[in-house]
N, C-alpha and C positions, 0 to 999 in steps of 0.2 A: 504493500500500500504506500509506503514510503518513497519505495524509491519509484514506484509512479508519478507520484506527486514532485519529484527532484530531477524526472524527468523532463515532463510536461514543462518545468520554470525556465528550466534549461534551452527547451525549444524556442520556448515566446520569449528569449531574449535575445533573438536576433531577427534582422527586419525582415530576413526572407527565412522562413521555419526550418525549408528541406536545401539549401543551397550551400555549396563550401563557398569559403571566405564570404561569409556577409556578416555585414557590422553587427555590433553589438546593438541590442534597442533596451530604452530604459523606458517602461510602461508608468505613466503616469497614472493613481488613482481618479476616478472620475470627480471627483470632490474638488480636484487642485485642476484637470484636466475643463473642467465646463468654463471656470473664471479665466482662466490663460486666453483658451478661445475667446472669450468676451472681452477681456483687453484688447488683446491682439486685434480683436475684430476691428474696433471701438476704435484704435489708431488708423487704421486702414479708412477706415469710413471719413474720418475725418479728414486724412491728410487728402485724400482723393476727393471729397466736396472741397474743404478748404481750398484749396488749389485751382482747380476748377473755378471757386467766385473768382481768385484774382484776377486769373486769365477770361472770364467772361468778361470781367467790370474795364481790364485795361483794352481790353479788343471792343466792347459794345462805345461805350463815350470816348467820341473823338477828342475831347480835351485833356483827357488822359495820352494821348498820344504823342510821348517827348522820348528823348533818347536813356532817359531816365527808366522809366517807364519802360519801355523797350525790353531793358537788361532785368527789370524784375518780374517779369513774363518769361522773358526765357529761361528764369530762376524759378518760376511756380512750373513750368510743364517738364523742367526737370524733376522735383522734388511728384507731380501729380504722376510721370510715370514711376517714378521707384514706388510710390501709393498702389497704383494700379497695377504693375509688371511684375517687382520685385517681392512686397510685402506678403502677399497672397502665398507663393509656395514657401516663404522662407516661413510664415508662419505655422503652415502645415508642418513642416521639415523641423521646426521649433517644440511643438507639440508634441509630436507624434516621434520623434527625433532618428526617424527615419527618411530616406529622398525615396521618393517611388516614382519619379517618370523619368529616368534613364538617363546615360550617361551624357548624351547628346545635349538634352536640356538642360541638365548641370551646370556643361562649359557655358553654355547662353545666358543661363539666370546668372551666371558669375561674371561674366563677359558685360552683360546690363547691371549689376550691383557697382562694380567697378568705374563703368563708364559714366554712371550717373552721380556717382561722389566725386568722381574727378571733375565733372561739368559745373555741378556742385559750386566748389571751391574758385573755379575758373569764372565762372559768372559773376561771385561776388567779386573776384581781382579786380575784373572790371566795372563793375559797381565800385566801389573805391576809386579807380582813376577815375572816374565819370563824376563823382562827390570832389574831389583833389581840384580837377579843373575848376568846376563850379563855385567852390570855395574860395583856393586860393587864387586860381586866375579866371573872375568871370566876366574880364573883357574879351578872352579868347574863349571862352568856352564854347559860345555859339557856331565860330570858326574851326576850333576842334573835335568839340561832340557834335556833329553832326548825326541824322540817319542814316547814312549811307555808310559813313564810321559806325554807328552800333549795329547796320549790320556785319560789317566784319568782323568785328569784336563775338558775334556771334556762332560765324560762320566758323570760325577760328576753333571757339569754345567746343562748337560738337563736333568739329571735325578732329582733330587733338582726342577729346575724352572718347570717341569712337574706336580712333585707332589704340590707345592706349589700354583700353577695356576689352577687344577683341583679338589683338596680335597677343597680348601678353597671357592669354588663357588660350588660345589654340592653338602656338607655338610652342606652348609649356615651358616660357619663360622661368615661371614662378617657381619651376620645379630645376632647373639647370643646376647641375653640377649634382644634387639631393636623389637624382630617378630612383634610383637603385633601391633608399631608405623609403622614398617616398612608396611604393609601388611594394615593400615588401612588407613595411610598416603599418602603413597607415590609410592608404585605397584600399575599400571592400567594396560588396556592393550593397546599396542601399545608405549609402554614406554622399554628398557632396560637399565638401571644406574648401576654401580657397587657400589651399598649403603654398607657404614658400617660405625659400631659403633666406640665407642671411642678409646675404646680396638684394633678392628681388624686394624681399619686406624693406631691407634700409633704403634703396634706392626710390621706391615707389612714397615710401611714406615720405621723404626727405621732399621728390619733386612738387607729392600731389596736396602735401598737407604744410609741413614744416615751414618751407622756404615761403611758397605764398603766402602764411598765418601770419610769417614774420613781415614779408614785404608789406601787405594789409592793415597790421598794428602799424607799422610805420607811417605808414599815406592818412592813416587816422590822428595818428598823435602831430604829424602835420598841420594838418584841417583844423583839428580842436584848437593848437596853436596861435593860426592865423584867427581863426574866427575870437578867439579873446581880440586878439591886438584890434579887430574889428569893430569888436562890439563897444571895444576903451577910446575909439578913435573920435574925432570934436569933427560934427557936418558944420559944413559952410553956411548952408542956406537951411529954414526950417522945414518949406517945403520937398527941399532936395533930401533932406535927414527922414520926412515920411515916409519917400518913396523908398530909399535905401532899407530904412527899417521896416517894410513889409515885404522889401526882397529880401533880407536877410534873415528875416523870422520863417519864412516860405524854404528858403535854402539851409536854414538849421534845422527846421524837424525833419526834412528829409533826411539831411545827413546824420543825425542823430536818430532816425529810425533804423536805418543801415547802418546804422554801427549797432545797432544792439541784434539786428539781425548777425553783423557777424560774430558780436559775443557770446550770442545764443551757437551759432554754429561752432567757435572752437571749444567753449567748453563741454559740449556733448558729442565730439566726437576726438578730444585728446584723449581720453582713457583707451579709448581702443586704439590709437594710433599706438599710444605708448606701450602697451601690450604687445601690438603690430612687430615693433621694432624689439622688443625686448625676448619676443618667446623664439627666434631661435638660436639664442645667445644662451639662452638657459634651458637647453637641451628639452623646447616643446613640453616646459612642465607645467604651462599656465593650463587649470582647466580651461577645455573646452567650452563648458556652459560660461563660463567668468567670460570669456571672449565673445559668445554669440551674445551675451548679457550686455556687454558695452556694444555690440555692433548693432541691437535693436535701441538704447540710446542713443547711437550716432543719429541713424534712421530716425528717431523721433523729432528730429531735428527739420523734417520736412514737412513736421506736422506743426510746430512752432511756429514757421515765419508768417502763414495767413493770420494766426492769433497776434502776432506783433506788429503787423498791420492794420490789424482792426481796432486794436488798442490804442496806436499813434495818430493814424489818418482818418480823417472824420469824411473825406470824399469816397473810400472804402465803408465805412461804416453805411452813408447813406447811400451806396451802390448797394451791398448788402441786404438793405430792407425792400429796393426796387425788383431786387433777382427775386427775393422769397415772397413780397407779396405777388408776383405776377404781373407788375408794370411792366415789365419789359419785355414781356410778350406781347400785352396789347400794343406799344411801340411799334411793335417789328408787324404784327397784321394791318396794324394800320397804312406802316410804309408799302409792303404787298400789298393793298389795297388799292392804296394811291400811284404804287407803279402801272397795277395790270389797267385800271382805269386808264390810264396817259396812254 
């Protein structure tokens, strides 16, 4: 009876029952197992509406359409698809702490988690230069932020975090010089990890995280700078001193809304970076869960920036109430009305 019972435990702890080499699974009780889903869910949900208003509200009002503007669009359909693409199997694969749609999908979902924290990162760089101009030089600003500029700044961004995300996971970058350990170690089936060596972790974390964090505190502690010496500074005229100070007040909450959006972004996702860098220096001893555990706070991090939006901006706010009561659909039947009429 016994050893039935030591058998049976034995089988259900790996993700495929009758299979050699497949991972180990650790079966959550239903108790601890229903709230995880409901979190997890509950993130998902969010970050993927959330997201979603931004980008309705700066694509539907054309006043919203500045080069500013621009880079935080291309920042919310980053963050709406790792909501939409990434969260959904990682949360399964979290829970259930097994992968079950195969190897193929694996390298993909790892290839899009990759590529979208790097875009990530990339997006706010240039949010930062796009506040730095506006701050410190906003006689040029018009002359160099341009639309035509934010779109390359864009174009730039996905193309970079595309290849960076795809070459480095189907190439087997990550695993260079490690295959041997990697493949005898620590690949089973029913397992997808994004493993890598000392090399690929230092490197990747230094391009995609470190060096940009640092160049971004910098172009901030800039700004912040200038804009004191600004705000201390004696106007000529009273009338010239109004208009400065309601472009000035207009150009500080912005840039003081992006900066706490990037405050929000490094301190939720240094823990895992530092981990990143650190576990395989220390022979792969950091639990696993400890690591998926920071990299579902990194990720939550794309669930923050519409809430730090909504908190700062009051033209988000009442964009927000026209999405959810239904204005802005009668808007739009209206204009289809008035088109097919014409």
């Amino acid at each position: 009876m016994n050893s039935t019972h030591t058998e049976k435990a034995e089988i259900n702890s790996f993700c495929y029952e009758y299979l050699n080499g497949s991972c180990p699974k650790f079966v959550y009780p239903l108790f601890l197992k229903v709230p995880l889903y409901l979190f997890f869910g509950s993130v998902v949900i969010l970050t993927v509406f959330g997201n979603l208003f931004v980008i309705i509200t700066v694509v539907h009002f054309k006043q919203l359409h500045m080069p500013t503007n621009f880079l935080v669009l291309s920042l919310a359909v980053t963050d709406l698809l790792l909501g939409a693409l990434f969260m959904p199997p990682f949360m399964i694969q979290s829970v259930e702490t097994c992968w079950y749609l195969g190897n193929i999908f694996c390298k993909i979902h790892c290839s899009i988690g990759t590529m979208l924290c790097t875009a990530s990162i990339i997006n706010l760089s240039f949010i930062s230069i796009d506040r730095y101009y506006a701050v410190c030089h906003p006689l040029l600003y018009h002359s160099k932020i341009t639309s035509f500029v934010t779109l390359i700044m864009i174009v730039i961004c996905w193309t970079f975090s595309a290849a960076i995300g795809f070459i480095i996971i189907y190439l087997e970058l990550n695993i260079l010089g490690i295959e041997e350990f990697y493949y005898e170690n620590v690949a089973c089936e029913g397992g997808c990890v994004l493993f890598q060596s000392a090399a690929s972790s230092t490197s990747s974390s230094v391009l995609s995280f470190y060096i940009p964090g640092v160049i971004m505190l910098s172009i901030y502690m800039k700004i912040f700078r200038v804009a004191q010496k600004q705000a201390k500074s004696i106007q000529d005229s009273k009338c010239k001193s109004n208009i400065q100070s309601v472009l000035s007040k207009e150009e500080k909450k912005a840039t003081k809304t992006l900066a706490v959006v990037l405050g929000v972004f490094l301190s939720l996702w240094t823990p895992f970076f530092i981990c990143n860098v650190m576990n395989p220096f220390i022979g792969y001893t950091i639990p696993p869960v400890l690591i998926e555990m920071f990299g579902w706070i990194g990720f939550m991090n794309s669930t923050c920036n519409p809430i730090v939006y909504a908190f700062f901006y009051k033209w988000f706010r009442k964009a927000f109430r026209i999405i959810i009561s239904g204005q802005i659909f009668h808007k739009l039947c209206l204009i289809i009305f008035v088109n097919h009429v014409q």
